[in-house]
N, C-alpha and C positions, 0 to 999 in steps of 0.2 A: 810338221816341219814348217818353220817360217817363208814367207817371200820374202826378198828381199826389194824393193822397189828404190829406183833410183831416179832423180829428177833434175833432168838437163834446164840449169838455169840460165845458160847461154842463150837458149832457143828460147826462153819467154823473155826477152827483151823486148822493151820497147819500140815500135814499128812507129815511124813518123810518118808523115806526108810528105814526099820530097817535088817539087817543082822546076821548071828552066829557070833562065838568067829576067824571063819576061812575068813568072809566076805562075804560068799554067802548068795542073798537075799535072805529074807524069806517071804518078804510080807510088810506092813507099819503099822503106825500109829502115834498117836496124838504126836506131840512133847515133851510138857507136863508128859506123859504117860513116852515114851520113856525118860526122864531127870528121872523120880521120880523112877521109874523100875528099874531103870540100864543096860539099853536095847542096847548092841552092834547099831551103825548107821553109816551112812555115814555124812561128808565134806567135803567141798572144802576149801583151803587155798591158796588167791589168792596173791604173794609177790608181790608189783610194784618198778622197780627197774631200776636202771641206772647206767650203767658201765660206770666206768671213771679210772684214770690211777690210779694202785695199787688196784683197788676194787670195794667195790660198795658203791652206795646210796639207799638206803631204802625209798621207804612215809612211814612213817609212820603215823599212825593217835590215837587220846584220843577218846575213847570209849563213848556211852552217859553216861549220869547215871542214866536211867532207864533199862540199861543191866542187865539181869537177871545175866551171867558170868564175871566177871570183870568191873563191872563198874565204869567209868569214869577212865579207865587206859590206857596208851599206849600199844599199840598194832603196829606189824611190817607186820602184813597182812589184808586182807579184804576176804571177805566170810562169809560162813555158811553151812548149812544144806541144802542136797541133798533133793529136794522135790518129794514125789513118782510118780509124774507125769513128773521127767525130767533124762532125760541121766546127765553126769559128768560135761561134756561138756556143757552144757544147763545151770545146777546151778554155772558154773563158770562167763559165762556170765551173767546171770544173777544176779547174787552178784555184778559183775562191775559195770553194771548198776544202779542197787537198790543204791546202798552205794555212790558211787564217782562219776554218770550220766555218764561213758562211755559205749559206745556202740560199742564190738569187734567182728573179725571174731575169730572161732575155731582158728585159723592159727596163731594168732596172740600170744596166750599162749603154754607157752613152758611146758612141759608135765613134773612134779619132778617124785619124788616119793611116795609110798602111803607108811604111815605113822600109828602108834599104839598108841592111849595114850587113859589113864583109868586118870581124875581126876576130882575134888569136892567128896573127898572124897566114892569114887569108882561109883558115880552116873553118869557119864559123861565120856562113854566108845564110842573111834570114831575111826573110819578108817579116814584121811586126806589122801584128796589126793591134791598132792602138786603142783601146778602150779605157774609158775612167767612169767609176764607182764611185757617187756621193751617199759615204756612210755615215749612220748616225749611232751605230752599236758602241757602247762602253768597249774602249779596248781590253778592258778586267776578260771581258767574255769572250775574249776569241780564243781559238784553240788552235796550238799547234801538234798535229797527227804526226807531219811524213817526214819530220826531220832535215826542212829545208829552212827554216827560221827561228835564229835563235831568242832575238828578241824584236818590239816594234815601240815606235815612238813617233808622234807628231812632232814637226819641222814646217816650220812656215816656209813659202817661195824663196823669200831671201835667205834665211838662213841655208837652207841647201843650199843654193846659188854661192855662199860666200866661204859655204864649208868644201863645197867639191872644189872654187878656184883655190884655196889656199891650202888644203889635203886633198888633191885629186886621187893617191899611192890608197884611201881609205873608202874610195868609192865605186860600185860594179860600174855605175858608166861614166861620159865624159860631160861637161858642162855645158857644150854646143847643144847635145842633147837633152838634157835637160831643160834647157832654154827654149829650144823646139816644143816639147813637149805644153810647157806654162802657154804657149802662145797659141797653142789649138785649145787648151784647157780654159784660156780667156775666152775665146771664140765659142764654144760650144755650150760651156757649164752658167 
């Protein structure tokens, strides 16, 4: 006679790192939880970028569209969610991996800064922290695994800049941001 096994996928959800309003941990939970709550957490925002004369180039890449947060929209970073089993550093890497198939040292991302933003409607309240990736791989060879990227393309600083103000309805963040971002990416890289 068969077993029949049955397997609560509820219960292997995603466990994040959740933090106060000040970013000291507090302990974790369910991602889910953490989104519907409004529950202070951590991210990583990973930029992949390449300096060339006068600026930079961005990958950017079009979101899936079964993204819970902006779907099927361009986006000028790669990342996520600090997992409570991993250092900053760990979910950076990791996010490279998972999304675009690369596989880095620590060494290799340049350290931004951590970052505040509360939105969807105050449900989606994160610490960013902000790291940028000067890559040199053909984008022919990167690989998409986990089904959070549909496609990627380089865009110069400007051109982002003039596509988010004139189609913001077609991009996961806003232009302030963006702008913030180019100005530590001057600073740093």
């Amino acid at each position: 006679m068969g077993l029949l096994v049955m397997v609560c996928f509820c219960c292997m959800e995603e466990r994040i790192v959740i933090v106060d309003e000040h970013n000291s941990p507090i302990g974790d939970e369910k991602k889910s939880v953490v989104h519907r709550e409004g529950i202070w957490h951590r991210t990583v925002h990973i930029y992949y970028i390449r300096k060339r004369s006068g600026g930079f180039d961005f990958l950017v890449h079009l979101r899936a569209k079964n993204k819970t947060h902006c779907p099927n929209m361009w986006d000028t970073r790669f990342g996520g969610h600090v997992k409570s089993t991993q250092s900053i550093l760990e979910a950076a890497q990791d996010k490279m991996r998972e999304e675009v198939g690369l596989t880095m040292e620590p060494s290799e991302l340049i350290e931004g800064p951590v970052t505040r933003s509360v939105s969807h409607q105050g449900t989606n309240r994160e610490f960013n922290y902000i790291f940028f990736y000067q890559g040199t791989e053909d984008t022919r060879q990167l690989v998409f695994e986990d089904d959070e990227v549909q496609e990627v393309k380089w865009m110069s600083d400007k051109e982002i800049a003039c596509s988010i103000e004139n189609e913001p309805d077609v991009w996961a963040g806003s232009l302030e941001t963006f702008q913030n971002v180019l100005a530590s990416a001057r600073l740093l890289c």
